[in-house]
PDB file of N, CA, C and O in Angstrom:
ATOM      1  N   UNK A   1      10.346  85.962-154.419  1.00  0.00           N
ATOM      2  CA  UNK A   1       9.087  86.665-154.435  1.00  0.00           C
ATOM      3  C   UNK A   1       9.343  88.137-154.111  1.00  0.00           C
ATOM      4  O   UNK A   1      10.109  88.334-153.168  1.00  0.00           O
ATOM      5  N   UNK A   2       8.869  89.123-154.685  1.00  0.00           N
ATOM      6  CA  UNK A   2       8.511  90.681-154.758  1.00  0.00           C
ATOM      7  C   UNK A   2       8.427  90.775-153.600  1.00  0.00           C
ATOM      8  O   UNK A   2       8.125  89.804-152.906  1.00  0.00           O
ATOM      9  N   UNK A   3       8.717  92.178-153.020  1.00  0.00           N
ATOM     10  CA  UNK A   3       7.908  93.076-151.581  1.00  0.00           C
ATOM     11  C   UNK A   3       6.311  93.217-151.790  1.00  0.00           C
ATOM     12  O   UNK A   3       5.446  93.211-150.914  1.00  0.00           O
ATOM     13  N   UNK A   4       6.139  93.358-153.308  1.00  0.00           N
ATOM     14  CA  UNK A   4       4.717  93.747-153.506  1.00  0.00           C
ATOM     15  C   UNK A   4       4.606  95.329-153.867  1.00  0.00           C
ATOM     16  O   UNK A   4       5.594  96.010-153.592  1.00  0.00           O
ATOM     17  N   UNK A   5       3.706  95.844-154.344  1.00  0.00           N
ATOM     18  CA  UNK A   5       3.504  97.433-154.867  1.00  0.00           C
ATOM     19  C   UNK A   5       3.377  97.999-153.706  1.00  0.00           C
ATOM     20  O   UNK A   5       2.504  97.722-152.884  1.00  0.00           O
ATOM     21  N   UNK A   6       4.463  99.028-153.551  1.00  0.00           N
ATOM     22  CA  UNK A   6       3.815 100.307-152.309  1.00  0.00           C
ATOM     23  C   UNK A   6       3.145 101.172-153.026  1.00  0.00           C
ATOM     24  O   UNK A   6       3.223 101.452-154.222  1.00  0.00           O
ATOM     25  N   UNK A   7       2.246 101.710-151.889  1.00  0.00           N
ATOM     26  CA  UNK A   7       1.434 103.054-152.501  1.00  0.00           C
ATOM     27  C   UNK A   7       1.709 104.148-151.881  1.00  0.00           C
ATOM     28  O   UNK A   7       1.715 104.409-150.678  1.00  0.00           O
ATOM     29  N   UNK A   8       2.085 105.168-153.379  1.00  0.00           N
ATOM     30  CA  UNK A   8       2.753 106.488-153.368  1.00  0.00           C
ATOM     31  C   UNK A   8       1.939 107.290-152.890  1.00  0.00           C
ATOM     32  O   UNK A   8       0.912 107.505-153.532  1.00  0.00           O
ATOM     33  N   UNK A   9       2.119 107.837-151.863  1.00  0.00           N
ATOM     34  CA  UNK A   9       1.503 109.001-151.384  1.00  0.00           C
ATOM     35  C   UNK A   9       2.465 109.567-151.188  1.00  0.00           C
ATOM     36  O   UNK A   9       3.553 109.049-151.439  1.00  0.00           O
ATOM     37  N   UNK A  10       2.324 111.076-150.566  1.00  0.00           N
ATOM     38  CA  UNK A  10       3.038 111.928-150.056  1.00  0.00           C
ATOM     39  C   UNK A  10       3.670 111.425-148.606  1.00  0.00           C
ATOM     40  O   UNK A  10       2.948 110.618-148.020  1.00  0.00           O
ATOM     41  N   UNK A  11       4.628 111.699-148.089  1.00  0.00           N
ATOM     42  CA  UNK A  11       5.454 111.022-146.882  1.00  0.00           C
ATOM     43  C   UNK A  11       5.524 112.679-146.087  1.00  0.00           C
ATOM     44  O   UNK A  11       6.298 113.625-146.235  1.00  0.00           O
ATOM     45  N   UNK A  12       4.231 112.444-145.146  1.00  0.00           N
ATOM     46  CA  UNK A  12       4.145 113.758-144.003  1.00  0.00           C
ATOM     47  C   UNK A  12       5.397 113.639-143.047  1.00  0.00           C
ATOM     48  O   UNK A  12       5.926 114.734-142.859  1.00  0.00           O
ATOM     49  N   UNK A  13       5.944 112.686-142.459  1.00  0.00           N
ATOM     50  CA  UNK A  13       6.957 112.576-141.760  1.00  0.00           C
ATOM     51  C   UNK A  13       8.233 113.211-142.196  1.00  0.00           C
ATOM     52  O   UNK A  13       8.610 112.635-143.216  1.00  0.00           O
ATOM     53  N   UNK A  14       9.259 114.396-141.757  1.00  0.00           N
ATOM     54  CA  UNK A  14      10.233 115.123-142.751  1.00  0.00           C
ATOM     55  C   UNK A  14      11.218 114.197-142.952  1.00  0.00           C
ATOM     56  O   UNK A  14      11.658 113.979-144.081  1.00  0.00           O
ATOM     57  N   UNK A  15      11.725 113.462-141.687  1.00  0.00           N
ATOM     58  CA  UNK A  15      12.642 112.126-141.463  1.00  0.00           C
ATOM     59  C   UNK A  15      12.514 110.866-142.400  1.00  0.00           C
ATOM     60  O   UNK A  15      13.321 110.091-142.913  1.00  0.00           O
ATOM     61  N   UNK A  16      11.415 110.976-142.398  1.00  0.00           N
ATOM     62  CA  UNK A  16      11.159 109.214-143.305  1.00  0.00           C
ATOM     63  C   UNK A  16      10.835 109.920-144.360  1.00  0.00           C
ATOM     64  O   UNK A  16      10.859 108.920-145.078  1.00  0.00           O
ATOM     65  N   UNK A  17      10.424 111.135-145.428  1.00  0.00           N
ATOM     66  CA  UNK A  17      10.678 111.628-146.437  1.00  0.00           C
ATOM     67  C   UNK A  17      12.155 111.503-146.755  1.00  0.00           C
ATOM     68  O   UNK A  17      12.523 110.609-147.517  1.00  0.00           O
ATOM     69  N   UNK A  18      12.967 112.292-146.250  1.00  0.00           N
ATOM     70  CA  UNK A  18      14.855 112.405-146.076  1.00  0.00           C
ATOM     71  C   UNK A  18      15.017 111.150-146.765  1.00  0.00           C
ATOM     72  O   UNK A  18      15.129 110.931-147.971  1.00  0.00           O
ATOM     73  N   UNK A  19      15.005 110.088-145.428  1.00  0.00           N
ATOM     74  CA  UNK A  19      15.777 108.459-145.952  1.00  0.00           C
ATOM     75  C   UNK A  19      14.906 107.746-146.446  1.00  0.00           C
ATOM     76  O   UNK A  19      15.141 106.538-146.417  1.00  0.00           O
ATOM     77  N   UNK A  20      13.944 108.085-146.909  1.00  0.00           N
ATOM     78  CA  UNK A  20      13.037 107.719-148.524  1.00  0.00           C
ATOM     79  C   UNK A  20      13.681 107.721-149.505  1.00  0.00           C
ATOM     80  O   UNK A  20      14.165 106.789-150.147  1.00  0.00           O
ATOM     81  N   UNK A  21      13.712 109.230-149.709  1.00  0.00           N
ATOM     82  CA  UNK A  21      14.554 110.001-151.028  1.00  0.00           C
ATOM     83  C   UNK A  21      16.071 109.167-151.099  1.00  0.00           C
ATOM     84  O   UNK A  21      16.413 108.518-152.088  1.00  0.00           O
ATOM     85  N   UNK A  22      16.769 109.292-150.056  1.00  0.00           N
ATOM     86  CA  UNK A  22      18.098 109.055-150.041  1.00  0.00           C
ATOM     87  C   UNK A  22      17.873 107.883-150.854  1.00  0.00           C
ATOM     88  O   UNK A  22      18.169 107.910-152.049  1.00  0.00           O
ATOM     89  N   UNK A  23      17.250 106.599-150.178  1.00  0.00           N
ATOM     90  CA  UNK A  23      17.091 105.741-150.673  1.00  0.00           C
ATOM     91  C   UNK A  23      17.139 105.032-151.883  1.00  0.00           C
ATOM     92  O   UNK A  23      17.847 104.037-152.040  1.00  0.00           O
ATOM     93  N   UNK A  24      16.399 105.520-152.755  1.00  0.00           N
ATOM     94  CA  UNK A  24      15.588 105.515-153.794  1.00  0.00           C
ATOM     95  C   UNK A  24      16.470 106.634-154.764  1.00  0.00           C
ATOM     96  O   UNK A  24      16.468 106.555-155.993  1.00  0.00           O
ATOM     97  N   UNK A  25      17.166 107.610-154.059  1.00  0.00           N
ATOM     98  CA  UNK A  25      17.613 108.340-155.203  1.00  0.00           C
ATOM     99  C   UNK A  25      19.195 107.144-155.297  1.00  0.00           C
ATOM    100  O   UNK A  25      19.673 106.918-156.408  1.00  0.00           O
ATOM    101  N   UNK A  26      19.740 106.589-154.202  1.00  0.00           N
ATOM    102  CA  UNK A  26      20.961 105.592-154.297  1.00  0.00           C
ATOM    103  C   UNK A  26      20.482 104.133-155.118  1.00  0.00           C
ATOM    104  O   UNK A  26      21.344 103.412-155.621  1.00  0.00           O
ATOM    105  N   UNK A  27      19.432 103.887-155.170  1.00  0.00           N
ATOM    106  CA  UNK A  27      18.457 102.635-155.585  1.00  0.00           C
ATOM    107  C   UNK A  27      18.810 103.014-157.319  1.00  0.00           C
ATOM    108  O   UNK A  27      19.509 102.264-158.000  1.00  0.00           O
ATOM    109  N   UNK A  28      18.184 104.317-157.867  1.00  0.00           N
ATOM    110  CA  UNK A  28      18.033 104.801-158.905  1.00  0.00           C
ATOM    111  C   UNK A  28      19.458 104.987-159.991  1.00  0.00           C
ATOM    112  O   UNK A  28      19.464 104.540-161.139  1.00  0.00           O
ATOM    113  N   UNK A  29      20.619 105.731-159.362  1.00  0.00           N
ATOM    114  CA  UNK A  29      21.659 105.767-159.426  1.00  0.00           C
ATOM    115  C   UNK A  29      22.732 104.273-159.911  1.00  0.00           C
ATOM    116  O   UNK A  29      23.671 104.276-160.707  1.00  0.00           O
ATOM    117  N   UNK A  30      22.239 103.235-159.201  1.00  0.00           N
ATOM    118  CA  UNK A  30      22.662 102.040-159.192  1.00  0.00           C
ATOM    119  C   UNK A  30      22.062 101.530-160.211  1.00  0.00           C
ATOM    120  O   UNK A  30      22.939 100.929-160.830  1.00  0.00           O
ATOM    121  N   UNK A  31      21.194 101.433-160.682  1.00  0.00           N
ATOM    122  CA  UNK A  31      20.503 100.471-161.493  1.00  0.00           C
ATOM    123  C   UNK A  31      21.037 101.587-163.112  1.00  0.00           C
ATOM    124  O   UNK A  31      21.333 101.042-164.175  1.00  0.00           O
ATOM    125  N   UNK A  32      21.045 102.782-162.968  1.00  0.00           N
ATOM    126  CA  UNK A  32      21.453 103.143-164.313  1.00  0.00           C
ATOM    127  C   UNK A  32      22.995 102.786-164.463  1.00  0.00           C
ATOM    128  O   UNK A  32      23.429 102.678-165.610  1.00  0.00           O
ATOM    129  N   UNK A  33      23.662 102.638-163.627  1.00  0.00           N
ATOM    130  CA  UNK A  33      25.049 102.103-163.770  1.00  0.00           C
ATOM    131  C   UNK A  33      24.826 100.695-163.711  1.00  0.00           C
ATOM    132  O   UNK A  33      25.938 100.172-163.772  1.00  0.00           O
ATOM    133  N   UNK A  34      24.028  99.911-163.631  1.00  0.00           N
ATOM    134  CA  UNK A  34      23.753  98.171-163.898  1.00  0.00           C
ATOM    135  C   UNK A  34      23.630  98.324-165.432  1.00  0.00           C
ATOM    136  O   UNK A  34      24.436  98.005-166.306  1.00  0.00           O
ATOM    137  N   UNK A  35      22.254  98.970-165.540  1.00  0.00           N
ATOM    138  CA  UNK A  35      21.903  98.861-167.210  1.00  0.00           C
ATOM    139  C   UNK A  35      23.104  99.149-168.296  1.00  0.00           C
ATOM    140  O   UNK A  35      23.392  98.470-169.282  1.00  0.00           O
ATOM    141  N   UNK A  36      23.786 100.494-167.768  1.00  0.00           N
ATOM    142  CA  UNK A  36      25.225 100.505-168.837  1.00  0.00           C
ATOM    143  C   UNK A  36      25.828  99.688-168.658  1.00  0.00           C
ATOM    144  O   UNK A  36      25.935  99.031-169.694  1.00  0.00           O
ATOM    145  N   UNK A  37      26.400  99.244-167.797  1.00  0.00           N
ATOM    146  CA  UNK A  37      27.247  97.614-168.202  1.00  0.00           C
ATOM    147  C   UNK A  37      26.176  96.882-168.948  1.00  0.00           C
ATOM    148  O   UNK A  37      26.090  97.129-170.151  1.00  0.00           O
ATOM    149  N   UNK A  38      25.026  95.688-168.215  1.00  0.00           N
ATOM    150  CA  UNK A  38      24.370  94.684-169.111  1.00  0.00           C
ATOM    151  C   UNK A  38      24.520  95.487-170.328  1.00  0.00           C
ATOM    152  O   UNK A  38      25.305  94.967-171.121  1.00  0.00           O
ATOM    153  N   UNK A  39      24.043  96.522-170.696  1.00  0.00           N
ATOM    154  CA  UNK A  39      23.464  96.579-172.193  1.00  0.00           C
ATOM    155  C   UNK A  39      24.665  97.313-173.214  1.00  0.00           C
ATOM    156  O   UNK A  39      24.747  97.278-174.442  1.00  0.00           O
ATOM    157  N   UNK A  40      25.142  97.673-172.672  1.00  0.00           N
ATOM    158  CA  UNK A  40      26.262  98.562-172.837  1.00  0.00           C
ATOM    159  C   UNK A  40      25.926 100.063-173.432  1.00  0.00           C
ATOM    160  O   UNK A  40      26.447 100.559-174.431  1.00  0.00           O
ATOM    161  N   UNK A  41      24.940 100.662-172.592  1.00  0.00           N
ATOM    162  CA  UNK A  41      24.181 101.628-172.824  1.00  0.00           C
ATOM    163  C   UNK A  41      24.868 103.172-172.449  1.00  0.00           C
ATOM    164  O   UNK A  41      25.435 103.492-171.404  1.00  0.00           O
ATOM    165  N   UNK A  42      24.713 103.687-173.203  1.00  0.00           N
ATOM    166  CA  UNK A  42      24.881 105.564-172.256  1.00  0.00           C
ATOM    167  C   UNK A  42      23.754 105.830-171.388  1.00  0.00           C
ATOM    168  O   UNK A  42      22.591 105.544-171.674  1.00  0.00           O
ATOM    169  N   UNK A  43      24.106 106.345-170.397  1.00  0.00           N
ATOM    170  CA  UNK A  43      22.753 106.752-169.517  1.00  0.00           C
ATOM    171  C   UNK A  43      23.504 107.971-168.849  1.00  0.00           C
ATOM    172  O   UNK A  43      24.654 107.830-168.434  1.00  0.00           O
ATOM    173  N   UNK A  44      22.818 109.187-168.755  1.00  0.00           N
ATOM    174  CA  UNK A  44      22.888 110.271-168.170  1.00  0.00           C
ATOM    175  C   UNK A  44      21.336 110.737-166.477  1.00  0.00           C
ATOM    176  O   UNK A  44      20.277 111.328-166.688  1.00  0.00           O
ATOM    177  N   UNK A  45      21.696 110.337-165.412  1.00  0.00           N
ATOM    178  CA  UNK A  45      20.265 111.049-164.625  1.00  0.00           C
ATOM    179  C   UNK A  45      20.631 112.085-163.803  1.00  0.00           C
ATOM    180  O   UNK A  45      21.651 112.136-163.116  1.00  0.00           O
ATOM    181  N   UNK A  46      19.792 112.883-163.894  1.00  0.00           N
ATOM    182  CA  UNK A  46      19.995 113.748-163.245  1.00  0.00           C
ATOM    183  C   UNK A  46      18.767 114.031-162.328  1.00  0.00           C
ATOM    184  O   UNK A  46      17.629 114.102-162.791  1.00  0.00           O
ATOM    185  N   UNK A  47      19.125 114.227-160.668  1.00  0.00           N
ATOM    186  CA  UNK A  47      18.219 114.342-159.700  1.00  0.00           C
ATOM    187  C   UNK A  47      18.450 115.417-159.236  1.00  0.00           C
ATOM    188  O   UNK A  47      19.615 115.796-159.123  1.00  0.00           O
ATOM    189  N   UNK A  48      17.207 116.325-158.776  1.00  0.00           N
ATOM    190  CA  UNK A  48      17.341 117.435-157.681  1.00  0.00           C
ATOM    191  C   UNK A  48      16.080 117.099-156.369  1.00  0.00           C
ATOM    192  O   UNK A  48      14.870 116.877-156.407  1.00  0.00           O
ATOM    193  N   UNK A  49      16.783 117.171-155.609  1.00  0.00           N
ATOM    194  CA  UNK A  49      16.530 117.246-154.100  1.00  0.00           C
ATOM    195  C   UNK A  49      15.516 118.334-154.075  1.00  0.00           C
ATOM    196  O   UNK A  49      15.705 119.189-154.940  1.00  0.00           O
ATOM    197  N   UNK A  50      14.293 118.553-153.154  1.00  0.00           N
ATOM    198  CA  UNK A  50      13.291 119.410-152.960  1.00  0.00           C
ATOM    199  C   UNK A  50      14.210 120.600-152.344  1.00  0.00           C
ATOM    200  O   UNK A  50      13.632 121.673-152.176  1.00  0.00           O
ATOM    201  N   UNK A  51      15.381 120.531-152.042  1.00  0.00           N
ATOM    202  CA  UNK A  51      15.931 121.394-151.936  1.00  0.00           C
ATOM    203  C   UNK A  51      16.821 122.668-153.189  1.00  0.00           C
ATOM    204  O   UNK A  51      17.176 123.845-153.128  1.00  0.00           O
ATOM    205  N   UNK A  52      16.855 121.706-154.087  1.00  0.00           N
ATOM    206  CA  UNK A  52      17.877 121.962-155.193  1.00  0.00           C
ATOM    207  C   UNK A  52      19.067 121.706-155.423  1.00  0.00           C
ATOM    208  O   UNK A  52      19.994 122.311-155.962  1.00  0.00           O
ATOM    209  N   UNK A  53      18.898 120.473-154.822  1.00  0.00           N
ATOM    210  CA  UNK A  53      20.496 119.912-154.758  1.00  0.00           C
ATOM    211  C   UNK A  53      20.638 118.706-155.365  1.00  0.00           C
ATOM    212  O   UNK A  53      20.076 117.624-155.193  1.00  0.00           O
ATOM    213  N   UNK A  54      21.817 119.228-156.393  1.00  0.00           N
ATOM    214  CA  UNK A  54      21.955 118.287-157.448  1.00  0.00           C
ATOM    215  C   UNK A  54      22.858 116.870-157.868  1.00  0.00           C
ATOM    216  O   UNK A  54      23.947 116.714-158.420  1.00  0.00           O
ATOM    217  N   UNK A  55      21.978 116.067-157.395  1.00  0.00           N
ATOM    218  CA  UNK A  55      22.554 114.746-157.860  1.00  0.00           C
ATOM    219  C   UNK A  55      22.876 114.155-159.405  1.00  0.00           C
ATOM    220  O   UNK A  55      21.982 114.257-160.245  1.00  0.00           O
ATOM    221  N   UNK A  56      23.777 113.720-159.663  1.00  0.00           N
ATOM    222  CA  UNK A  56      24.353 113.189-161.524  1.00  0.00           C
ATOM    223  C   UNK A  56      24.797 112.075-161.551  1.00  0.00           C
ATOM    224  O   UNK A  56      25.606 111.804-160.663  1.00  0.00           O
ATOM    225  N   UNK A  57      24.520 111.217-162.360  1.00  0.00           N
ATOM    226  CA  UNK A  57      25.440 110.152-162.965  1.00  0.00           C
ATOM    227  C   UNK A  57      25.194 110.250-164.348  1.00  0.00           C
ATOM    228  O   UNK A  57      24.255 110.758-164.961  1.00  0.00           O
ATOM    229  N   UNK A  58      26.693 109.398-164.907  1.00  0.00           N
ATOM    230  CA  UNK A  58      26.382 109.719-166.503  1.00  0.00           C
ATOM    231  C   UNK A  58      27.936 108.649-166.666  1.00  0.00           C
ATOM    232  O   UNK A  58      29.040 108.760-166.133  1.00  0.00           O
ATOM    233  N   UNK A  59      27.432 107.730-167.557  1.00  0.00           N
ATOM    234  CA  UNK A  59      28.011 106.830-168.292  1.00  0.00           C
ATOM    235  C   UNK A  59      29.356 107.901-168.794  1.00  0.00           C
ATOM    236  O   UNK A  59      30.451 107.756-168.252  1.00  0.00           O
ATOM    237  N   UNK A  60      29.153 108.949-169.852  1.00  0.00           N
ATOM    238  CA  UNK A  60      30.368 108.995-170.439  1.00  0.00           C
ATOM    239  C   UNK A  60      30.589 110.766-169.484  1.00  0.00           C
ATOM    240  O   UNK A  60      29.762 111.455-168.886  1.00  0.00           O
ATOM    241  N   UNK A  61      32.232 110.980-169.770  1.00  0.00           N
ATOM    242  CA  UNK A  61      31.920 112.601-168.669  1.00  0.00           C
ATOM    243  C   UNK A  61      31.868 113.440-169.877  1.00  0.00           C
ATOM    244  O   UNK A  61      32.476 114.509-169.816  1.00  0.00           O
ATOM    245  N   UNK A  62      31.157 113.100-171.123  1.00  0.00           N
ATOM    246  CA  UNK A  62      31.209 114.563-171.706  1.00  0.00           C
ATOM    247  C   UNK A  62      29.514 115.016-172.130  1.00  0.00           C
ATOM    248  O   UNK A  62      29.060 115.936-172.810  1.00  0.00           O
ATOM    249  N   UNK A  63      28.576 113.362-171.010  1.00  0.00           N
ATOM    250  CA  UNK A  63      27.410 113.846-170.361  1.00  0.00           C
ATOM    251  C   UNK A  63      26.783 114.593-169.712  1.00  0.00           C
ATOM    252  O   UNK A  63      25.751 115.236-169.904  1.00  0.00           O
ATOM    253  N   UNK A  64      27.732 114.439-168.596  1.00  0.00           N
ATOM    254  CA  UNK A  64      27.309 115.337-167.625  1.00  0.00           C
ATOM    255  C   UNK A  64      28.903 114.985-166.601  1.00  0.00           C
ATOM    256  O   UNK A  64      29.472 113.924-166.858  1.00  0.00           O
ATOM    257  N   UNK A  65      29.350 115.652-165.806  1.00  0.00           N
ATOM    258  CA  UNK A  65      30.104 115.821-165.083  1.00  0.00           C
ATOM    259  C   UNK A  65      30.033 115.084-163.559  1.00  0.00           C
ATOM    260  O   UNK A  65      29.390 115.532-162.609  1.00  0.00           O
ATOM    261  N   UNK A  66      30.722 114.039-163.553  1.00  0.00           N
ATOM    262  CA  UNK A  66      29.995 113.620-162.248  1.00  0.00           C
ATOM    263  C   UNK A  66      30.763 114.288-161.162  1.00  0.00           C
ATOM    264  O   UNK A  66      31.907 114.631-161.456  1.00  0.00           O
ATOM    265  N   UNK A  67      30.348 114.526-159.991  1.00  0.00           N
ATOM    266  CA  UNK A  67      30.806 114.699-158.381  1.00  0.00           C
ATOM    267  C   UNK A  67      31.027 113.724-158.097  1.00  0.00           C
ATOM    268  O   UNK A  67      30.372 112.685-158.017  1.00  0.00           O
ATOM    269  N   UNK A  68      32.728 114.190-157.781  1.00  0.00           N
ATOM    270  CA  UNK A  68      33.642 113.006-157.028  1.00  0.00           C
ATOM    271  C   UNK A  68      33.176 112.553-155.946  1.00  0.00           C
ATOM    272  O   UNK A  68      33.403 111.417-155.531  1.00  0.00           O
ATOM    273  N   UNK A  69      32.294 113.615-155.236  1.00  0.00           N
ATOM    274  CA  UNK A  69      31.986 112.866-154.230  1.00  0.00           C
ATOM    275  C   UNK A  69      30.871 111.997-153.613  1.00  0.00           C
ATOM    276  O   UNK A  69      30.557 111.578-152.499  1.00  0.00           O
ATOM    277  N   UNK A  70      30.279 111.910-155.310  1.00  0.00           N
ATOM    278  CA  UNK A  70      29.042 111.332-155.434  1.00  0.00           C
ATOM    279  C   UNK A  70      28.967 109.700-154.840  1.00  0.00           C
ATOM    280  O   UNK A  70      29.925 108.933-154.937  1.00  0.00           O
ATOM    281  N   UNK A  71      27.443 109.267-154.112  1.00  0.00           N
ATOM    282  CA  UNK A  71      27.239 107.979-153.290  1.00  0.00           C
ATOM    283  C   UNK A  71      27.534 106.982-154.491  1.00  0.00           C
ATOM    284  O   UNK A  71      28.027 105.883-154.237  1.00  0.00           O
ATOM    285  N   UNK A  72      27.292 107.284-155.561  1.00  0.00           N
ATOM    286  CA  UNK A  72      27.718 105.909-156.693  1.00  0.00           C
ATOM    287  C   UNK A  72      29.193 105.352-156.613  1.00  0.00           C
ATOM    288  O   UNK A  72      29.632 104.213-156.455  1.00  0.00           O
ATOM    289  N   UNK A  73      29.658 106.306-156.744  1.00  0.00           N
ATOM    290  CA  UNK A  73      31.648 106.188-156.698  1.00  0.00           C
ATOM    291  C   UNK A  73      31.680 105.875-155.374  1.00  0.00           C
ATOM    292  O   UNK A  73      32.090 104.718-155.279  1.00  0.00           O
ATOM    293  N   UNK A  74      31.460 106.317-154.369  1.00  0.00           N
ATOM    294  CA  UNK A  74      31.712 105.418-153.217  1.00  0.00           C
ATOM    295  C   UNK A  74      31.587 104.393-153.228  1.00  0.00           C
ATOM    296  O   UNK A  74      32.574 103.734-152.898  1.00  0.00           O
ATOM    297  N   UNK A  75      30.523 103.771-153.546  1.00  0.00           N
ATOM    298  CA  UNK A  75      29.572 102.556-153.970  1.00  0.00           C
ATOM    299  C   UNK A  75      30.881 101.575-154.942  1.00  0.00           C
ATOM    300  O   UNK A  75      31.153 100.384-155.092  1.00  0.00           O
ATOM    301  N   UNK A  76      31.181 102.315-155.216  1.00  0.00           N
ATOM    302  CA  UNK A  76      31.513 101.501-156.978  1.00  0.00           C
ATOM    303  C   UNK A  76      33.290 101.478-156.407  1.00  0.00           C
ATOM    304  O   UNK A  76      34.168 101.026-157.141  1.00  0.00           O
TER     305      UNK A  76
END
């Protein structure tokens, strides 16, 4: 069984915004590297942080360039 639908509002707290994002941007990251294996898909995402800081993944590197030191490759 599901968690169920959360509802999106804005997150006033700066802390539980932070490891929201983190979250959800590592949640996001993962599942486009699931879908290229199952499907055997290209997928390129690209995230920026309210800061401007730029998160990448990308199936092939002449997508986009990933950072070695990106949480996926740790992950992976």
């Amino acid at each position: 069984m599901g968690k169920g639908r959360v509802q999106l509002k804005w997150i006033e707290n700066k802390i539980s915004r932070q490891v929201t994002f983190s979250k959800r941007r590592f949640g996001l990251l993962k599942k486009g590297h699931e879908i290229s294996v199952l499907f055997d898909a290209e997928v390129a995402l690209v995230v920026f942080s309210i800061k401007g800081k730029l998160f990448e993944y990308s199936t092939d590197s002449e997508l986009l360039h990933l950072n070695p030191n990106s949480d996926l490759l740790n992950f992976l």
